[in-house]
N, C-alpha and C positions, 0 to 999 in steps of 0.2 A: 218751467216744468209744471206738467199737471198731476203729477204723479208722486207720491212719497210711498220710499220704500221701506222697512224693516223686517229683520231679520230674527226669528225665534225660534232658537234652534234648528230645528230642519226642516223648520215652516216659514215659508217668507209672505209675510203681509203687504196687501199692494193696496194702498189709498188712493183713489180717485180724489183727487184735490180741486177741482178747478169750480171751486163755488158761485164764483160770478156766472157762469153759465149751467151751475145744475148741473157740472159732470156730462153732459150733452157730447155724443161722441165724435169730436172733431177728429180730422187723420191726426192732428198732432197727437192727440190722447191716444188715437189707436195707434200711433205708431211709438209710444214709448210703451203701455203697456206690450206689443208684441216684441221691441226689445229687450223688457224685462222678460219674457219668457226664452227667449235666448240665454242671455246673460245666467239667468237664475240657476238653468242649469249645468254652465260652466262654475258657478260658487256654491253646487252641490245641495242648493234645494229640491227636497223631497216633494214637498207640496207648495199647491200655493192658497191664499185666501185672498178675494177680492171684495172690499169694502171703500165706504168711503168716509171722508174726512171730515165733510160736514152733515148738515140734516137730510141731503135729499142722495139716495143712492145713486142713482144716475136717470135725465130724464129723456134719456133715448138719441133718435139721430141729430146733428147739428143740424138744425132746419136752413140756419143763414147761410150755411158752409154751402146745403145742397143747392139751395137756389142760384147757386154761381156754376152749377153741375150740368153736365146734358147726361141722360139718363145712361147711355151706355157706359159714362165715363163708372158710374158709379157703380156697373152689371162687373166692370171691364178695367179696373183702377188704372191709370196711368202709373210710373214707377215712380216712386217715391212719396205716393198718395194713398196709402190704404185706406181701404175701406172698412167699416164695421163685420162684412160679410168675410172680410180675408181673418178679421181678429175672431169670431166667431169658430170659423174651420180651424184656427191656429190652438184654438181653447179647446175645443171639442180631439181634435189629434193630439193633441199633451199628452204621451203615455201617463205623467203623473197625477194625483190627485188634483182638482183643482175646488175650490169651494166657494159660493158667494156668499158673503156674508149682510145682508141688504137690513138696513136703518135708512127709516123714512120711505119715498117714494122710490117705486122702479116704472118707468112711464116707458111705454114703446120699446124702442131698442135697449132699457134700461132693462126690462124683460126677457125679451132675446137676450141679453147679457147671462142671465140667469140661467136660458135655455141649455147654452154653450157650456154650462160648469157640471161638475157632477154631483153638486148637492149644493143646498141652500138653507142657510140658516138666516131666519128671520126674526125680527124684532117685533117686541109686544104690538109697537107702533108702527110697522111697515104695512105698503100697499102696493098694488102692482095695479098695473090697468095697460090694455092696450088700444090708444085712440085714433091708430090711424086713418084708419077707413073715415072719420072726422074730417081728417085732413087731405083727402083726395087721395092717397096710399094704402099697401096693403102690408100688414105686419110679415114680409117674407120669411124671417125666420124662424118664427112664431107658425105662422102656416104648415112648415117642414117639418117642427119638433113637438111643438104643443100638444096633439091628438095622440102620441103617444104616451105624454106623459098624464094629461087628463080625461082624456077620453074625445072621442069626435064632438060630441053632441054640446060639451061642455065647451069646449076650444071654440064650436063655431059661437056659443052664447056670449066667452069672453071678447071672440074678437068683432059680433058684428055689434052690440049692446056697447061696447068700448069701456063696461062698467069696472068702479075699482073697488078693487079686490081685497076686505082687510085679512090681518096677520091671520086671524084665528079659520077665516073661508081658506084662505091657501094654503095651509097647512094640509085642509080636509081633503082640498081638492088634490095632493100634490104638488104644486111650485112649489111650496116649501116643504125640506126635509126635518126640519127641527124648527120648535118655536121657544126663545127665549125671553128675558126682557132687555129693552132698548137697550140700557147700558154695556149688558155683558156678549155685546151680538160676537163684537171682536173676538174676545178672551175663547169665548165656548165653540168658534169657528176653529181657531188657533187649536185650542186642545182636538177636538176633535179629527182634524189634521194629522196631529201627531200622532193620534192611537192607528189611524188608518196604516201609515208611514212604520208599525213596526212591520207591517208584512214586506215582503219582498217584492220589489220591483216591476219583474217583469209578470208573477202574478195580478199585480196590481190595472197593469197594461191589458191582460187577456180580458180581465173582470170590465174594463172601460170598454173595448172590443164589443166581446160576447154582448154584453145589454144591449149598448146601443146598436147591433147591426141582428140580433137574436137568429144567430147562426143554426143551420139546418145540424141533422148529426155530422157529414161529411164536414162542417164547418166546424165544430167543440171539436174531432179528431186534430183537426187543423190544429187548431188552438193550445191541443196540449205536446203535440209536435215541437211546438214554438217555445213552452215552459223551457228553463231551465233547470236539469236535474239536479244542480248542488241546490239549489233552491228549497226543493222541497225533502229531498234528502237531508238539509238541515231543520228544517221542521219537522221531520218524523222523529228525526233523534232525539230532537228536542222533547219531543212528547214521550218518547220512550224513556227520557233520560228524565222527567219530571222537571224541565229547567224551560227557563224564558228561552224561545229561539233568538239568533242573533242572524241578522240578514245584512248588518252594516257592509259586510265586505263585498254584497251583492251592490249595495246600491254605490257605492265607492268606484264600482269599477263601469257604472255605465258614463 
């Protein structure tokens, strides 16, 4: 296994284990992390946090994996081989919260990893770089998401410059959502999780939606079409009643 999993109340931590290769995302890795995202949500996790085990967060694609690859295989996976691109779409459609919590390096697809989550908590000591273009390749997912989260001009500096990125620039620029220190990346991912996790469900889902696709008006009407009314008929009451809302039986019953 490359993968260690634990469970914190209604936040599940996912360690990328596999230190002999820098967490390098082999199909095995992506194919256990996409069954923990199955599984997670049959044992009623709310969120999830992706971090790793030892010092480097993850250094992107298996380079030895791919070289045994012909390029469609990898556009196009064969079944039972996924690719970083299928684990990516799997993270990014997770109605739930998902968070990375990155200690040490994120290199290439260790990046993209980051792309795919909805927030990123970094460590004093963490860097990010994307060096494909180095390498004859083009950071694909990085291409698709980056410009929105830092801007064109900046995305094309990270990605043609391939320069790394530390804690305190990626904060400024964006990739990261929060900067802590190295020790507490886990802990402050984990809480943070859980405060997200007392709202309701399927609001939670609209709000992942809405951003990332920045729906026209005819798209928010959509949107709130979709809510569910006990949902937020429990939080009004809640507000009117002066009491903490309670959404458990929302999230219970998805």
């Amino acid at each position: 296994m490359s993968i260690r999993f634990e469970q914190h109340g209604h936040v599940g931590l996912v360690l990328l284990d596999d230190e002999a290769r820098r967490n390098a995302l082999s199909s095995a890795l992506v194919t256990e992390l996409l069954t923990i995202l199955q599984t997670s949500r049959r044992d009623h996790v709310r969120a999830l946090v992706i971090g790793s085990a030892g010092p480097v967060f993850c250094a992107g694609a298996d380079i030895t994996e791919m070289l045994g690859q012909d390029w469609e295989s990898w556009i196009n996976p064969r079944p039972g081989q996924p690719t970083p691109l299928d684990l990516f779409e799997a993270l990014e459609g997770d109605p739930r919260p998902i968070i990375a919590a990155v200690r040490g390096a994120a290199l290439g697809g260790g990046v993209e990893l980051t792309l795919a989550c909805d927030l990123v908590v970094a460590g004093d000591k963490a860097s990010f770089a994307l060096p494909e273009l180095a390498h004859g390749a083009i950071p694909n997912t990085a291409l698709a998401r980056l410009p929105a989260i830092v801007g064109m001009r900046t995305a094309r500096d990270l990605i043609l410059t391939r320069r790394r990125v530390a804690a305190p620039e990626a904060l400024s620029l964006g990739l990261a959502s929060r900067l802590v220190e190295d020790e507490n990346v886990h802990a402050a991912a984990i809480a943070l999780a859980a405060s997200i996790v007392t709202a309701p469900p399927t609001a939670i889902a609209a709000v992942k939606h809405a951003v990332a696709k920045m729906p026209d008006w005819a798209g928010i009407r959509h949107l709130l079409r979709a809510m569910d009314p006990d949902e937020y008929n429990e939080g009004f009451a809640a507000f009117v009643e002066r009491r903490r809302a309670n959404f458990d039986a929302h999230w219970d019953r998805r």
